[in-house]
C-alpha positions in Angstrom: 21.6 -13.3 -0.4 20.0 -15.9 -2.3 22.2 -18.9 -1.5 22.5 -22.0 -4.5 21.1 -25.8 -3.8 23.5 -27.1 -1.2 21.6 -24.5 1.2 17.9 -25.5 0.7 17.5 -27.2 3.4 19.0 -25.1 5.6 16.5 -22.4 4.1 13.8 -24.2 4.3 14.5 -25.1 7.9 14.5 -21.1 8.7 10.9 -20.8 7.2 9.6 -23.7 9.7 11.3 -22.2 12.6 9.8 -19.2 11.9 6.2 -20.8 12.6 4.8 -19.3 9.3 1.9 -21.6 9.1 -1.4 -21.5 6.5 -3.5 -20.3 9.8 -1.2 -17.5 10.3 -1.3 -16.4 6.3 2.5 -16.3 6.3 5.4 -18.0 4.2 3.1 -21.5 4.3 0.2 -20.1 3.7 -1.5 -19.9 0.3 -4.4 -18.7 -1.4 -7.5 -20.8 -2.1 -5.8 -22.7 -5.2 -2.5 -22.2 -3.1 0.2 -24.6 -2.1 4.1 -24.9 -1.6 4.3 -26.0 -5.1 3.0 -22.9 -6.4 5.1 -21.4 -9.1 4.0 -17.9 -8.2 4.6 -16.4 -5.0 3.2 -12.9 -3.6 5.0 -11.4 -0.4 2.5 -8.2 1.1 4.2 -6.0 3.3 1.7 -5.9 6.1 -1.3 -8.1 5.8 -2.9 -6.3 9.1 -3.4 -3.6 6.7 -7.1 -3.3 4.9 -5.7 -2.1 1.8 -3.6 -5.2 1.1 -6.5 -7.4 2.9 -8.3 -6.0 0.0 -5.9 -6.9 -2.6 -5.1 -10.6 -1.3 -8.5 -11.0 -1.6 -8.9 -9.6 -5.6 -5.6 -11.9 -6.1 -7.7 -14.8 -4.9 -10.4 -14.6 -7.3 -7.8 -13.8 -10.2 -5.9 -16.7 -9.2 -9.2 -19.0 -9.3 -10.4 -17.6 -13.2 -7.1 -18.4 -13.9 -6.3 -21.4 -12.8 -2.7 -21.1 -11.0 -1.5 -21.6 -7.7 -0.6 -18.9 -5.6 1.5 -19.0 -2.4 1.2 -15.9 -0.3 3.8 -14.4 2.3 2.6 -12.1 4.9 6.1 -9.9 5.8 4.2 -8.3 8.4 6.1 -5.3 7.7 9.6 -6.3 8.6 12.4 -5.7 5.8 14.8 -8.9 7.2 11.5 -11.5 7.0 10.5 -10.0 3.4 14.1 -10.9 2.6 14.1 -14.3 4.5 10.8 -15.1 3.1 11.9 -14.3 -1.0 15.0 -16.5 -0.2 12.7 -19.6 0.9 10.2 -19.0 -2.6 13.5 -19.0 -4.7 14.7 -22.3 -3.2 11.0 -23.7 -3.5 10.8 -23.7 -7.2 9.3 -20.1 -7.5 9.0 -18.9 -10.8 7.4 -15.6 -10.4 7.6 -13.2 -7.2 5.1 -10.5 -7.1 5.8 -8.4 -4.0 4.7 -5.5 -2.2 7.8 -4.3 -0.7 8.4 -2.9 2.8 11.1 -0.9 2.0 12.1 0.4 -1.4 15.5 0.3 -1.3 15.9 -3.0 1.4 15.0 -5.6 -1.4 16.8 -4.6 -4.1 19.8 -7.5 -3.3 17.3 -9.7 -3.1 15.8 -8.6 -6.7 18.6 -9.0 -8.0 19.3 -12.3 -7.0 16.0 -13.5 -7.8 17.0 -12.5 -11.7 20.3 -14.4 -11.3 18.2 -17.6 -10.2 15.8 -16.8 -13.3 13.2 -15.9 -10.9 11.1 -12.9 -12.3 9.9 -10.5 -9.8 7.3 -7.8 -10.1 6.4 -5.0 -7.9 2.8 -3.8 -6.6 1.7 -0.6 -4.9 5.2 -0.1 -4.0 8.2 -0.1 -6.1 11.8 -1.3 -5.7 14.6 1.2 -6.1 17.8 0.1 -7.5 17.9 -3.4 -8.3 19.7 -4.6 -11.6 17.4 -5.0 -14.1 15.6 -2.5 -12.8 12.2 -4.6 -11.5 9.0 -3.8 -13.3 6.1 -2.1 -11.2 2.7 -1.9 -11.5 0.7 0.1 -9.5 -0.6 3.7 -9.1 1.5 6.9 -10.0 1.3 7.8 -5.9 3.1 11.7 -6.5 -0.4 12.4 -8.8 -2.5 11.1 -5.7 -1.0 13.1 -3.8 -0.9 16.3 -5.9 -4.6 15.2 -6.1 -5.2 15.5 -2.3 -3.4 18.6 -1.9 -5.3 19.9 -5.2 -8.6 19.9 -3.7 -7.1 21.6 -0.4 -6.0 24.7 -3.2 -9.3 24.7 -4.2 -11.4 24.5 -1.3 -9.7 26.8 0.3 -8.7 29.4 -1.7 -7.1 31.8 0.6 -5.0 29.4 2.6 -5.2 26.8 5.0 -3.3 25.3 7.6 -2.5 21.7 7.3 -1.6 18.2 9.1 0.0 16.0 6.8 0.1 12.1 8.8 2.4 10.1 6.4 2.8 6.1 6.0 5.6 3.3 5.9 8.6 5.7 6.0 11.2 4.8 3.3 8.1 3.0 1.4 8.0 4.3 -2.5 4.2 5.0 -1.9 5.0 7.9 1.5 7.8 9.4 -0.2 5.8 9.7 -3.3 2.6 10.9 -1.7 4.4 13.4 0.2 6.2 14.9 -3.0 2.9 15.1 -4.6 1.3 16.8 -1.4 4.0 19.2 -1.3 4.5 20.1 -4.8 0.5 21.2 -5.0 0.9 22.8 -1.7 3.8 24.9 -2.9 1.8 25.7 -6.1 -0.9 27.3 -3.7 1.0 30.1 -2.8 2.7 30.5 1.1 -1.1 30.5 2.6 -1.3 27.0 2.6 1.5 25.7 5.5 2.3 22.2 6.4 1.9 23.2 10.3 3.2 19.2 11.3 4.0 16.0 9.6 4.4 13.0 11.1 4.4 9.7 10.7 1.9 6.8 11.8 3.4 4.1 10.0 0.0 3.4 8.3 -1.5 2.2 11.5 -5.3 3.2 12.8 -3.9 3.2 16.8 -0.7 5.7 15.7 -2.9 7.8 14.0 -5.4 8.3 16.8 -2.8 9.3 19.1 -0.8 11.6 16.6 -3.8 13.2 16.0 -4.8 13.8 19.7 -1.4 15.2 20.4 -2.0 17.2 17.5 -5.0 18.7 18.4 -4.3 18.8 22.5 -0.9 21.4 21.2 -3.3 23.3 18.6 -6.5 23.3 20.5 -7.1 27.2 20.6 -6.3 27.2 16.5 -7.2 23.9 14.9 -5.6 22.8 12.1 -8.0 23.3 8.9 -7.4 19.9 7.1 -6.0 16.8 8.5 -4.0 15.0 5.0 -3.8 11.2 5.7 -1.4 9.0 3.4 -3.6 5.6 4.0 -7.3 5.2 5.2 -7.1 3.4 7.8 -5.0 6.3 9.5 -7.8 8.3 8.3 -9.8 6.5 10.3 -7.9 6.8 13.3 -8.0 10.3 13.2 -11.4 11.3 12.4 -11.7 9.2 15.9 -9.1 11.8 17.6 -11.4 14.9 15.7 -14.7 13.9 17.3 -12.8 13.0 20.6 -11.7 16.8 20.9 -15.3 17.9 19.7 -14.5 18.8 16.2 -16.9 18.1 13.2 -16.1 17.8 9.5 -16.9 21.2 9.4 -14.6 22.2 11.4 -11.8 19.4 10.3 -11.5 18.0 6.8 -10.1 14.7 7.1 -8.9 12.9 3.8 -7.3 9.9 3.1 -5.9 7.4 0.5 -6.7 4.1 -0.6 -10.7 4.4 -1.1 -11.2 1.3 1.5 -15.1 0.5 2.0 -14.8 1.4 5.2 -13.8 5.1 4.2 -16.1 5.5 1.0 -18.5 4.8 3.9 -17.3 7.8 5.6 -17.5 9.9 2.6 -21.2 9.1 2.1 -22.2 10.0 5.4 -20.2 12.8 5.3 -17.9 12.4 8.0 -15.0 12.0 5.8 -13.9 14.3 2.9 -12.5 12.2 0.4 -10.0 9.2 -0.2 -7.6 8.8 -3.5 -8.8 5.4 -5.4 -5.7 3.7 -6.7 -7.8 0.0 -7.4 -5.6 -2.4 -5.6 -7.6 -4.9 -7.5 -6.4 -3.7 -10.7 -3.1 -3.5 -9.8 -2.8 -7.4 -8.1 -5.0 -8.9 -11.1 -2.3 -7.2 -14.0 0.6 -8.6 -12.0 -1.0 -11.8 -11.6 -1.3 -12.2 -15.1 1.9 -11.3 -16.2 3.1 -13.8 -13.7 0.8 -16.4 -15.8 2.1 -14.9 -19.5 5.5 -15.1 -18.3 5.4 -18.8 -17.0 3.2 -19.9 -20.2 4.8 -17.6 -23.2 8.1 -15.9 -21.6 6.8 -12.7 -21.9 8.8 -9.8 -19.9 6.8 -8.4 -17.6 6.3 -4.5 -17.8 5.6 -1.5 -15.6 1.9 -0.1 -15.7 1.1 3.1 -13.8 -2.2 3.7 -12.8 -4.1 7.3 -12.6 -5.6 7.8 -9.5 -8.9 9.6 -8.4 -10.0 11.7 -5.8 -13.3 10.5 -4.5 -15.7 12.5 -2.8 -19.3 12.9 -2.4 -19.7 14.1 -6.2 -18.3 11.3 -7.6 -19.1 8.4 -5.2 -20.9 6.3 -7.5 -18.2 6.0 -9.7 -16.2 4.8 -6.9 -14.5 1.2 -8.0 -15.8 -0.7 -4.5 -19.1 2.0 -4.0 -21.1 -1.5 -4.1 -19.3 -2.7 -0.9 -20.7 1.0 0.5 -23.2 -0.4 3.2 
């Protein structure tokens, strides 16, 4: 728990033990108009991850047009350091948390601690379930992206289909949302469309290479049709595992989620299917700025969900990023 004065330099002790220095991007580090007397502090989950590489960097350039410090905490997607880390930003003078939680339901003590302290907290990409207030959220409305995803599989293949679903984080608001929406459209397609195995690569390009190769060593003779993945960079992973066994994209459909350069790449060439957009850049810069209107005016912050869109080949243009397309 958050602990009161007396303990702040016992606190701030744990962050230097824990060798989070500026180099490594952790508690120490901050963004380009950073420092450790920023009054707004942003904890990502898992900074090895492109999608929230993407959005640190978005969060930069807001920071910069408009003029605040920002100190960013890489939790490296452990629960107890997200925890440890929002503890040292309280006892720093933090006036604002925005964080992208590891777990849903892990930070909600320290949520509601934060508020005791008068420390507003906000939540991107991922939400936090059961803290008192509840904590606002901005980010994408991840059950219609996945309803999206499976959507297209309906479509495409209108007399049935037999899918991989490769999930993320578990007990991460964004996987257990995805998966409802995946399931729910699935369901709606009638019993030809079966969920053959679903497993979890914990949003990692490595796991999802070798899920996928066990996968397809087990199914060889009957290939799944479409391989579902809940983040690109698993994508990624397994359209490495498809060519491996000497399956193309016609054989295969791989899609993923997060609409990463790297995967609207895929999608032009073809290689890929498509990849649910759900602007991490959007959602960082309206945090960012409710963490500035609160500071300057006291202004609550509120909850914005996002729609997101399937992109694929037809509507690549209109992609957010399709300018970072090489």
């Amino acid at each position: 728990m958050i602990r009161p004065q007396t303990t702040r330099r016992r606190l701030l002790g744990l962050a230097a033990g824990l060798g989070l220095t500026a180099a490594a991007g952790g508690l120490l580090g901050a963004c380009s108009r950073g420092g450790q007397d920023a009054e707004v502090v942003v904890s990502f989950n898992d900074l090895s991850q492109p999608f929230f590489v993407a959005m640190r960097r978005e969060l930069e350039d807001e920071a910069t047009k408009l003029g605040v410090k920002v100190q960013v905490m890489d939790a490296q997607n452990n629960s107890s350091k997200q925890i440890a880390d929002l503890e040292a930003a309280a006892v720093q003078g933090a006036k604002v948390v925005i964080v992208a939680p590891t777990d849903s339901k892990a930070l909600a003590t320290a949520a509601d601690e934060l508020a005791k302290q008068g420390v507003a907290v906000i939540s991107v990409d991922r939400n936090i379930a059961g803290a008192t207030p509840p904590v606002p959220h901005v980010g994408a409305d991840n059950v219609a992206g996945g309803r999206a995803m499976a959507d297209w599989l309906v479509k495409t293949y209108p007399t049935g289909a037999r899918v991989v679903v490769i999930t993320n984080d578990p007990g991460s608001s964004s996987s257990i949302e995805r998966v409802k929406g995946v399931h729910e459209g699935l369901a709606a397609g009638g019993a030809a469309f079966k969920i053959v195995t679903e497993q979890t690569a914990n949003s990692k390009r490595d796991q999802a290479l070798t899920v996928t190769q066990n996968v397809l060593t087990s199914m060889h003779d009957s290939p799944p049709d479409v391989i579902l993945c809940l983040n690109d960079d698993m994508a990624m992973g397994a359209l490495e595992a498809v060519r491996a066994a000497g399956f193309g994209p016609a054989k295969i459909k791989v899609l993923g989620f997060d609409a990463i350069p790297e995967a609207l790449a895929r999608i032009k060439t073809g290689e890929m299917v498509a990849s649910v957009e759900q602007n991490p850049g959007q959602q960082i810069r309206t945090a960012l700025r409710q963490a500035v209107d609160k500071i300057k005016t006291g202004a609550a912050p509120k909850s914005v969900s996002l729609t997101p869109v399937l992109i694929t080949s037809a509507n690549l243009t209109e992609a957010s990023r399709i300018s970072e397309v090489k």
